[in-house]
C-alpha positions as CSV (number, residue, x, y, z in Angstrom):
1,X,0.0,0.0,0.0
2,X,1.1,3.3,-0.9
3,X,1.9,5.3,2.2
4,X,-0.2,8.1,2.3
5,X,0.7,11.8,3.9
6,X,-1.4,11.3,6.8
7,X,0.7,8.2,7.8
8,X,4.3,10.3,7.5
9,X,3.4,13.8,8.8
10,X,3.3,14.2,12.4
11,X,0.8,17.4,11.5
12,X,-1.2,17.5,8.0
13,X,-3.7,20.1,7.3
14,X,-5.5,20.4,4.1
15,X,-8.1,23.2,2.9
16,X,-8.5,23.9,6.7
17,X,-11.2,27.0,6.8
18,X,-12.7,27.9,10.3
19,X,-15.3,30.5,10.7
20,X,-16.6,31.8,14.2
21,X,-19.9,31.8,15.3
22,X,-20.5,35.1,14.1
23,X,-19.3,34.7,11.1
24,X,-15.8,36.2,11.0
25,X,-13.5,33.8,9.3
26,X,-10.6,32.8,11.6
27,X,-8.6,30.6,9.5
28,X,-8.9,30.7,5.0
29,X,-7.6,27.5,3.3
30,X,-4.4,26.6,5.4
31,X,-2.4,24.2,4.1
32,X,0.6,22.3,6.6
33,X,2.4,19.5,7.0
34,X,4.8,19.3,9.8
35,X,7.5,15.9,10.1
36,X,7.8,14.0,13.3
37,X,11.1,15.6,15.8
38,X,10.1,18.8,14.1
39,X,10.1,22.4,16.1
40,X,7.9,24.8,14.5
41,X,7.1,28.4,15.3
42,X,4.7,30.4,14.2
43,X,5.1,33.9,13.2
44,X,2.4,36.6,13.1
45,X,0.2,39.5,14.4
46,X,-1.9,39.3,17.3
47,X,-5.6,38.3,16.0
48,X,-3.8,36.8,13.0
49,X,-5.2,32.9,13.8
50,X,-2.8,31.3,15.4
51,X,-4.3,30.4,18.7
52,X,-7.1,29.7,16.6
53,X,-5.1,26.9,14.9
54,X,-3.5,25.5,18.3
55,X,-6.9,24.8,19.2
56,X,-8.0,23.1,16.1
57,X,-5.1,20.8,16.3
58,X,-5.6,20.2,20.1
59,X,-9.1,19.0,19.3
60,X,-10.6,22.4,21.5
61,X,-12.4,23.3,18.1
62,X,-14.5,21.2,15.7
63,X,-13.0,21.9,12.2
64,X,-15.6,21.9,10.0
65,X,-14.6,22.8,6.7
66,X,-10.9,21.0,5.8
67,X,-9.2,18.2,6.8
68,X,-6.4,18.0,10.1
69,X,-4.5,15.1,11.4
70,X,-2.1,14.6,14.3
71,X,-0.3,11.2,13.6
72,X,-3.0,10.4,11.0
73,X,-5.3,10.6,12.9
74,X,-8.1,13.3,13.2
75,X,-8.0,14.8,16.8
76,X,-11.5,16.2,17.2
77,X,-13.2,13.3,15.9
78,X,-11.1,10.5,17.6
79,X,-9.3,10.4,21.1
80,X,-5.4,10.9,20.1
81,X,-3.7,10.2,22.9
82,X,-0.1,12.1,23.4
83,X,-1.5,15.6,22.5
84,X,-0.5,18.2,25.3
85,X,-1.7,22.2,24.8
86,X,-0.8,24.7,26.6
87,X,-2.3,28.0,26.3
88,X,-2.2,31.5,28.4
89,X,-5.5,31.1,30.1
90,X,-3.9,28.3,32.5
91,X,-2.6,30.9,35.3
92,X,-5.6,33.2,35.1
93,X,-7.9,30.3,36.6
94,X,-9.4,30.6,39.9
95,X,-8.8,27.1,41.1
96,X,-4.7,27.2,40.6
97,X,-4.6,30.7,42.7
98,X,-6.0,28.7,45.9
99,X,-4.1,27.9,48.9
100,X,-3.0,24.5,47.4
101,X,0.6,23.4,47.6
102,X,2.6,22.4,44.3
103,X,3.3,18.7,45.2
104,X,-0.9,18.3,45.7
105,X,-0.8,19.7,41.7
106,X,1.8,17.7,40.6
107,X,0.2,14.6,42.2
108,X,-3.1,15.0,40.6
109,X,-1.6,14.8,37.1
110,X,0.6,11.7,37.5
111,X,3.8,13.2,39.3
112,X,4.5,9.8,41.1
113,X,4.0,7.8,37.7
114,X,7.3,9.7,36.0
115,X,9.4,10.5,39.2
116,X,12.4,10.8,37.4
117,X,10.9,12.8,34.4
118,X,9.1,15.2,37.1
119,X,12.0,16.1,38.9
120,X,13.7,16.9,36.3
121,X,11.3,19.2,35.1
122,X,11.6,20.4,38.6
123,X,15.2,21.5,38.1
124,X,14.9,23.4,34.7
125,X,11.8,25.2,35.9
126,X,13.2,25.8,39.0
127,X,10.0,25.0,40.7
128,X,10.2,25.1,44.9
129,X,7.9,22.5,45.9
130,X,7.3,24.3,49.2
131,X,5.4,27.2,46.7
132,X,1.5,27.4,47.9
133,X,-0.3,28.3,44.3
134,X,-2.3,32.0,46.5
135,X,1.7,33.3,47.0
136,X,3.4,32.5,43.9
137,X,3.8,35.6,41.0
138,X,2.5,35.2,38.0
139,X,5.9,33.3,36.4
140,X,6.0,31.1,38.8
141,X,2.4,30.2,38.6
142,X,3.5,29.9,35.2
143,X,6.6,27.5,35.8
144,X,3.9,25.5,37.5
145,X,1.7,24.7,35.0
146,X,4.8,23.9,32.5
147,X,5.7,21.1,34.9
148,X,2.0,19.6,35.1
149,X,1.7,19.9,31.1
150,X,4.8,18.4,30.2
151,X,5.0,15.6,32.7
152,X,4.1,13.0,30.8
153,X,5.6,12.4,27.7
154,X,3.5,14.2,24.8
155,X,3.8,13.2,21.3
156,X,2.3,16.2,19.8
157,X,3.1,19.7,21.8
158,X,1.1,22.9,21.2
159,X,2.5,26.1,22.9
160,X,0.5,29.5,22.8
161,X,2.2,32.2,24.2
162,X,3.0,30.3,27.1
163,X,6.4,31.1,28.3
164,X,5.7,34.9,28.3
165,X,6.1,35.4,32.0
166,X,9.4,33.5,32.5
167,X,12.6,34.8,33.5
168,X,15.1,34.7,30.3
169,X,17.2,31.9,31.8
170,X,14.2,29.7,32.4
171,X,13.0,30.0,29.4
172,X,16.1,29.0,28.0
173,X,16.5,26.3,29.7
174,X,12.9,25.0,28.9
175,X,14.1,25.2,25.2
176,X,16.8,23.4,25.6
177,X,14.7,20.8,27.2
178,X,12.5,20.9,24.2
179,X,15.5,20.2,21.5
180,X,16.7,17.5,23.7
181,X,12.9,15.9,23.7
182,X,12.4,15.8,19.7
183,X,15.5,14.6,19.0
184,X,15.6,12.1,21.5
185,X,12.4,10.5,20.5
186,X,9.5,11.2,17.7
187,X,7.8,14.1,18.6
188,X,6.8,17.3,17.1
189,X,5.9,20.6,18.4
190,X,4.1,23.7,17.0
191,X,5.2,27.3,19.2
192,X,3.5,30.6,19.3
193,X,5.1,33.1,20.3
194,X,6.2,36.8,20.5
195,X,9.5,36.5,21.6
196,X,11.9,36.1,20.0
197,X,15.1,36.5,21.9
198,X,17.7,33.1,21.7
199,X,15.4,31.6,19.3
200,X,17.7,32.0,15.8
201,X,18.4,28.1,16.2
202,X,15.8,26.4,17.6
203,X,12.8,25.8,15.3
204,X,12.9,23.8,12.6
205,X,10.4,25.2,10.7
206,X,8.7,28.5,10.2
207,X,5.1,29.4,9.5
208,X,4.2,32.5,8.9
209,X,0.4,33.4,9.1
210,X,-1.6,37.2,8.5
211,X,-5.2,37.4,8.5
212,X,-6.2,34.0,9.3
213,X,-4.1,32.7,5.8
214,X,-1.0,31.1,6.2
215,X,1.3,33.1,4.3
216,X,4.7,30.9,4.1
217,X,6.1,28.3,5.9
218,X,9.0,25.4,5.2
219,X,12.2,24.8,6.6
220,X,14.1,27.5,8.7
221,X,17.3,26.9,6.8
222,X,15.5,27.1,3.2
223,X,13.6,30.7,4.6
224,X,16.4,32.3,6.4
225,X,18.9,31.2,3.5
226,X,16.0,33.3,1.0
227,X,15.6,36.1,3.4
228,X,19.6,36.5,4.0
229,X,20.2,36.8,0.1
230,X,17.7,39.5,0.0
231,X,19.2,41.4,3.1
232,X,22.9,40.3,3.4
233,X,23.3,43.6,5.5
234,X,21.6,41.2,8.6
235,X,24.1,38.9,8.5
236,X,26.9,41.1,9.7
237,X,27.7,40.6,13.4
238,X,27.4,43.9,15.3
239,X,27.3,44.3,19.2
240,X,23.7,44.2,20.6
241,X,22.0,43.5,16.3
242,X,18.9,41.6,16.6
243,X,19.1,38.3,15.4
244,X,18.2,37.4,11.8
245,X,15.0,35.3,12.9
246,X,13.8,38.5,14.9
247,X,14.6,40.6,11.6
248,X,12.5,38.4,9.7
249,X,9.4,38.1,11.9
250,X,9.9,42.2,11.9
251,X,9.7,42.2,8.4
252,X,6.8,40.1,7.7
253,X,5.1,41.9,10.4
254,X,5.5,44.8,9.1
255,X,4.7,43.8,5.7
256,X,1.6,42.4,7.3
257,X,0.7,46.1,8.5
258,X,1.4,47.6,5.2
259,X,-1.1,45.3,4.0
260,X,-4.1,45.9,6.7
261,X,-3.6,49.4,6.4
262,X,-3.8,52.0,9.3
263,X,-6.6,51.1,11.4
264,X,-7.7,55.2,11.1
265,X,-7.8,54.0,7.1
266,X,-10.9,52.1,7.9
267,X,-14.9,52.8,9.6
268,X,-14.1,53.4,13.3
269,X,-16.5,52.1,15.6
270,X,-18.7,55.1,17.2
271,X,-21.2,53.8,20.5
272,X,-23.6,55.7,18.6
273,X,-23.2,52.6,15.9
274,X,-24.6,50.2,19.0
275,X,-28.1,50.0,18.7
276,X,-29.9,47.3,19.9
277,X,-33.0,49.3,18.1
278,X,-32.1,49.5,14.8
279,X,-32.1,46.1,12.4
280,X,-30.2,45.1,9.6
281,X,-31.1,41.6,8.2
282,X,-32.2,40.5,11.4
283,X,-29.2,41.8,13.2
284,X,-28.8,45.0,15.1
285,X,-25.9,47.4,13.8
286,X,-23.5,46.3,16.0
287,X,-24.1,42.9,15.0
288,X,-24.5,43.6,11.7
289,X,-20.9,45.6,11.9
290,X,-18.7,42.6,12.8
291,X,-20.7,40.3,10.1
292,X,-17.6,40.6,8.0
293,X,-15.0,38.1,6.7
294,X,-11.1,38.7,6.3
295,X,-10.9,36.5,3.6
296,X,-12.4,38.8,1.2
């Protein structure tokens, strides 16, 4: 039997269109595939889908137009075990900012069943097991929840913004522990993120997405290699230069906004445009207002 791109990719999506319940189309005809032991990061705007994708490939979101598999298999449809998201919302949950000490978490989630994998963890997120989850800040609420999500071993990781409150040397150091987990064993992971910093050699791919399309991706040697030719100036080592990754996501992001437009280019929303009176097709104009799709 021939062996089909669903059996090889880690992550295939074809056609994939999503459209929220008001209409507004998040995703427009996204097209991936992503190999096992791959790192890929995706580049792009805030608003520009990305969470939105995460979510599809966690199984959070039934895709209903398109076609998504994680290990061939489709993960809203079918339980796929070995996928692990982790997302922003985490640390802003009530029941994690109780008086509840960090060995009780790490317990509930299987801490005994991977003692050596769980200390380890420990160490590179520098987590104090003495912390009480009502006293900790923010990043080490954070630190927290990395532990819990990454305990046991994931085939298929999906980051969103997550390691936005930690220290730079933590961070690093989770990164590091990521490299050393795809090419230690098949895995794959998908990162979005706004940071940037110590990042030049860590994906393996790039995907760059603007308005819900995805705009480029492939390997990061193949894009960096085309970007450098275009801007050899970047290249040059200079004390405190941003990296050429950084340069590139600054690039396409501000190609991005040359493409939107200025925001003051377009109808601003006035409160006397909320009406709950007035009707258009059904809708009021406030509803009516946001009836609109990106794609076109």
């Amino acid at each position: 039997m021939t062996e089909t791109h669903e059996e090889t990719a880690a992550i295939k999506i074809e056609n994939l269109t999503y459209a929220f319940p008001n209409s507004v189309i998040g995703l427009h005809n996204v097209n991936l595939s992503l190999p096992s032991r791959s790192r890929a990061l995706l580049i792009g705007a805030n608003g520009s889908g990305k969470t939105t994708l995460l979510r599809i490939l966690a199984g959070k979101t039934l895709c209903k137009q398109g076609r998504v598999f994680i290990n061939g298999v489709d993960p809203f449809r079918a339980c796929v075990s070995g996928i692990t998201y982790l997302g922003t919302e985490w640390a802003a949950n009530p029941v994690v900012r109780y008086d509840m000490p960090v060995p009780y978490l790490l317990a509930s989630v299987g801490g005994d069943a991977y003692p050596e994998r769980r200390d380890e963890l420990i160490d590179i997120l520098d987590v104090d097991l003495a912390w009480h989850m009502h006293a900790v800040s923010d990043g080490e609420r954070r630190r927290v929840q990395l532990v819990m999500g990454l305990l046991r071993p994931w085939s298929t990781l999906l980051l969103d913004e997550v390691t936005v409150d930690l220290d730079v040397l933590v961070r690093a150091r989770l990164l590091d522990f990521l490299v050393r987990e795809t090419t230690s064993r098949p895995c794959a992971i998908v990162y979005a993120t706004h940071i940037f910093d110590g990042l030049a050699e860590w994906p393996t791919d790039i995907v760059h997405m603007h308005m819900g399309r995805m705009i480029n991706s492939g390997k990061t040697s193949d894009i960096m290699s085309e970007f450098l030719r275009h801007n050899p100036e970047i290249a040059v080592p200079s004390f405190n230069k941003n990296s050429a990754l950084l340069n590139l996501a600054l690039k396409w992001l501000q190609d991005d906004l040359n493409d939107r437009g200025k925001r003051e280019n377009v109808h601003r929303l006035k409160w006397s445009d909320i009406s709950q009176n007035e009707k258009s097709d059904g809708l009021s104009s406030f509803e009516a207002y946001f009836k609109f799709s990106r794609a076109q």
